[in-house]
KOLRO-562714 format. One line per 8 residues: their letters; for each residue x, y, z of C-alpha. Coordinates in nm, 4 decimals, decimal comma. Example, Ala and Ser with C-alpha at 12.3 -4.5 7.8 and 13.67 -1.06 7.14 Angstrom:
<nodes>
AS) 1,2300 -0,4500 0,7800 ~ 1,3670 -0,1060 0,7140
</nodes>
This chain:
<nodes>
XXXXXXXX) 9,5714 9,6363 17,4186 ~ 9,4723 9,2815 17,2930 ~ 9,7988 9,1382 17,0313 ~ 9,8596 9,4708 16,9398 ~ 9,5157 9,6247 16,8636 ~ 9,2774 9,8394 17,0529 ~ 9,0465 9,6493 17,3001 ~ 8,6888 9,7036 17,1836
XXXXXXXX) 8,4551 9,8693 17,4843 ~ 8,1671 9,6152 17,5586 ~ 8,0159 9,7145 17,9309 ~ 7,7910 9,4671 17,8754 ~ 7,5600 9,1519 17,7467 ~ 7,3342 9,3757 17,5246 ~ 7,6749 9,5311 17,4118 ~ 7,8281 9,1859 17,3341
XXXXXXXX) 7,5183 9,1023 17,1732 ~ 7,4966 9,4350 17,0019 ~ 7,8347 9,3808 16,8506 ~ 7,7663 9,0032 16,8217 ~ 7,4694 9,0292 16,5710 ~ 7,6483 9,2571 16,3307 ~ 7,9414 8,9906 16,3397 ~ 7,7028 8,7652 16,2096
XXXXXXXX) 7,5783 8,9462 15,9393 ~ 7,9128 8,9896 15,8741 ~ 7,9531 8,6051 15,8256 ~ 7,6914 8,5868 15,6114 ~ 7,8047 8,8315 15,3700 ~ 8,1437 8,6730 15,3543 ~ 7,9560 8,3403 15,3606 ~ 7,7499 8,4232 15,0571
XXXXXXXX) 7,9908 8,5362 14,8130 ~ 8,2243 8,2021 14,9245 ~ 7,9000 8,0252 14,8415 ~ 7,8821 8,1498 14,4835 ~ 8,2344 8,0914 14,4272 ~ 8,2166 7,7403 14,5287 ~ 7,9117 7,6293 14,3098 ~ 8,1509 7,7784 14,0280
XXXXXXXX) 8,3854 7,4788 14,1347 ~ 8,1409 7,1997 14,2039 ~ 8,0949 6,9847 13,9359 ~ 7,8187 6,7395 14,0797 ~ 7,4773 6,8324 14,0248 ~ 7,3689 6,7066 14,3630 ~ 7,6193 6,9226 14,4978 ~ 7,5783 7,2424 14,2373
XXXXXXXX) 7,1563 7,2176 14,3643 ~ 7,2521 7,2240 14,7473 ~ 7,4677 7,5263 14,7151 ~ 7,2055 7,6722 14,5559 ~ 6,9479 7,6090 14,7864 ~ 7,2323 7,6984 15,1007 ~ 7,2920 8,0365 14,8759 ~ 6,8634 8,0814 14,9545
XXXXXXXX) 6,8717 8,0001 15,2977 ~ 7,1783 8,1875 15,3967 ~ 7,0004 8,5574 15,2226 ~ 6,6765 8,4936 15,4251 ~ 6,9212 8,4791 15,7589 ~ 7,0901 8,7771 15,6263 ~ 6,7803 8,9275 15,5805 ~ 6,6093 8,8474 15,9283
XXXXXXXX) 6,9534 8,9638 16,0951 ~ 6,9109 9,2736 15,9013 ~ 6,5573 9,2732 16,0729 ~ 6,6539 9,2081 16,4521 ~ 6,9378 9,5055 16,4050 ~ 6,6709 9,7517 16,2800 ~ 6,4662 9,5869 16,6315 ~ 6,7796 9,7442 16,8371
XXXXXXXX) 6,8403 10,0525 16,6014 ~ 7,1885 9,9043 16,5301 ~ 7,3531 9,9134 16,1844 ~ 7,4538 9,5793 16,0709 ~ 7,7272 9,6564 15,8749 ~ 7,9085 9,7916 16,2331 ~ 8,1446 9,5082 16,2560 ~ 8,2972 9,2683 16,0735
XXXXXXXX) 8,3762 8,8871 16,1477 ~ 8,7722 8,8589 16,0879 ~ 8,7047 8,5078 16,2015 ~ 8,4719 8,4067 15,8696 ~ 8,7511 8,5953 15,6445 ~ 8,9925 8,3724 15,7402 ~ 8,7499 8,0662 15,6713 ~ 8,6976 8,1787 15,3702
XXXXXXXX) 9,0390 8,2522 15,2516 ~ 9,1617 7,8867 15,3543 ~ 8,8407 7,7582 15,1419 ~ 8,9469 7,9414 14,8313 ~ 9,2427 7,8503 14,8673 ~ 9,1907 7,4190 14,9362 ~ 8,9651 7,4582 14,6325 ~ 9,1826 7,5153 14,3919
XXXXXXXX) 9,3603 7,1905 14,3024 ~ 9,3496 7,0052 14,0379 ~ 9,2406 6,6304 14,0492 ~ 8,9254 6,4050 14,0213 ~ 8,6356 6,6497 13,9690 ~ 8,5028 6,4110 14,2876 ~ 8,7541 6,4798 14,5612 ~ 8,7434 6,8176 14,4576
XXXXXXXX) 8,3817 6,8407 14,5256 ~ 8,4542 6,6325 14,8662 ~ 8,7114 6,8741 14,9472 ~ 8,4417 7,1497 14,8558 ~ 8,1840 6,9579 15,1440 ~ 8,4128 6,9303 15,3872 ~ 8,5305 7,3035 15,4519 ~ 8,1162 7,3625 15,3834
XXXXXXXX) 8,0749 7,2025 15,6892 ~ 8,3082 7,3734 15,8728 ~ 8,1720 7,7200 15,7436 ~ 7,8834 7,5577 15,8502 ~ 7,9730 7,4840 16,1941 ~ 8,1278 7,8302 16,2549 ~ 7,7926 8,0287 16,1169 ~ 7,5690 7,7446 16,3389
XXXXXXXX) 7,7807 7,8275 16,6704 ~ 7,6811 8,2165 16,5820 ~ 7,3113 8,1582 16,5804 ~ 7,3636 7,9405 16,8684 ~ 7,5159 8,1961 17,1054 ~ 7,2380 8,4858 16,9988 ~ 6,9747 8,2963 17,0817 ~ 7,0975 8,2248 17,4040
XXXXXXXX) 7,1965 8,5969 17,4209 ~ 6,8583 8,7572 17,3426 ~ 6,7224 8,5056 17,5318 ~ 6,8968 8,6204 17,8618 ~ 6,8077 8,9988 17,7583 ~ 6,4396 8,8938 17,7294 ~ 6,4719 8,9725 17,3308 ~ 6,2298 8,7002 17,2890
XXXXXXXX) 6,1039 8,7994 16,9794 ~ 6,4984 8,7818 16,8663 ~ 6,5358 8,4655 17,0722 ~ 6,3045 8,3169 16,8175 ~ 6,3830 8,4111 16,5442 ~ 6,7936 8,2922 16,6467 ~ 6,5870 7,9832 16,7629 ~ 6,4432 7,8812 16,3777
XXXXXXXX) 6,7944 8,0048 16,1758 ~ 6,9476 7,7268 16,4753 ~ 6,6848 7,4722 16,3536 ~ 6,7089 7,5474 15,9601 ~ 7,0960 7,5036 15,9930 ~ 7,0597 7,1774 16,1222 ~ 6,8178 7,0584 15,8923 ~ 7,1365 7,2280 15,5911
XXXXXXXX) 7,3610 7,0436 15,7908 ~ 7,2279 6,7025 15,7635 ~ 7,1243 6,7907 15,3876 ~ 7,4876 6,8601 15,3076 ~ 7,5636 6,5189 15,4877 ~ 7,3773 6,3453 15,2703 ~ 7,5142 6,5155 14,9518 ~ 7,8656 6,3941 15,0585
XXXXXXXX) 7,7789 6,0869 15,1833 ~ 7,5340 5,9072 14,9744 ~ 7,6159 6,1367 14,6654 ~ 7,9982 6,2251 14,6411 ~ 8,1885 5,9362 14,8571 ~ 7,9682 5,6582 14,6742 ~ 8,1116 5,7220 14,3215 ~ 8,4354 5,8023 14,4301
XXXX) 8,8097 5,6122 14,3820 ~ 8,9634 5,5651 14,7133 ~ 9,2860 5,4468 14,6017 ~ 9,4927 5,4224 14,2444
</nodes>
């Protein structure tokens, strides 16, 4: 027993990674419906359009996750990511304060990234998982969601930096 709950049995790294990838899709489920609820709170346009476009992005590496599980006859939906609940409950709950439409919307980037950073670190790991299996068809595909969530990642920086902190009061 593990704090009071059942160990799960993983013998090994295709069992970890087994488990792994449908933790992931996991994320992305929870990260898609946070996604929609936070373009309900944006109020910047700049900000509105790259939720959008992360809302995109995000299905097609639901998608090609739902792709490499039917590769290793595993059902996606066998796990989920307790880790990305919590994320998403603290975001939900930061977001609702009231207050300058901007810092809201900063507030808004800021926990993005971290969702961000928690989702990247995923990808990151299964790609060096399927990589040591000799999944090298998965490797790749982990390999390009890596690359398109650093290209998001600098995006969002941009948003916030260039489009949110600019405009914004830093002091009454």
């Amino acid at each position: 027993m593990v704090f009071g709950k059942k160990k799960q049995h993983i013998d090994n790294l295709n069992d970890l990674y087994s488990q792994q990838l449908q933790e992931q899709y996991s994320v992305e489920n929870e990260y898609l419906d946070l996604l929609a609820d936070l373009n309900e709170t944006a109020s910047l346009a700049n900000l509105k359009e790259a939720l959008v476009e992360e809302r995109r992005r995000t299905e097609q590496h639901r998608e090609t996750i739902e792709r490499i599980c039917r590769r290793r006859n595993l059902d996606p939906e066998g796990h989920s990511s307790k880790g990305m609940k919590a994320l998403t409950k603290s975001v939900g709950d930061a977001i609702d304060v009231d207050g300058e439409p901007a810092v809201r919307d900063l507030v808004i980037m800021t926990l993005l990234r971290r969702v961000k950073q928690f989702e990247g670190s995923g990808f990151e790991m299964l790609r060096t998982y399927a990589d040591k299996l000799g999944f090298d068809e998965d490797a790749r595909d982990h390999q390009k969601m890596v690359e398109e969530e650093n290209v998001a990642t600098a995006q969002l920086a941009d948003v916030a930096d260039n489009k949110i902190l600019k405009g914004l009061k830093t002091y009454d």
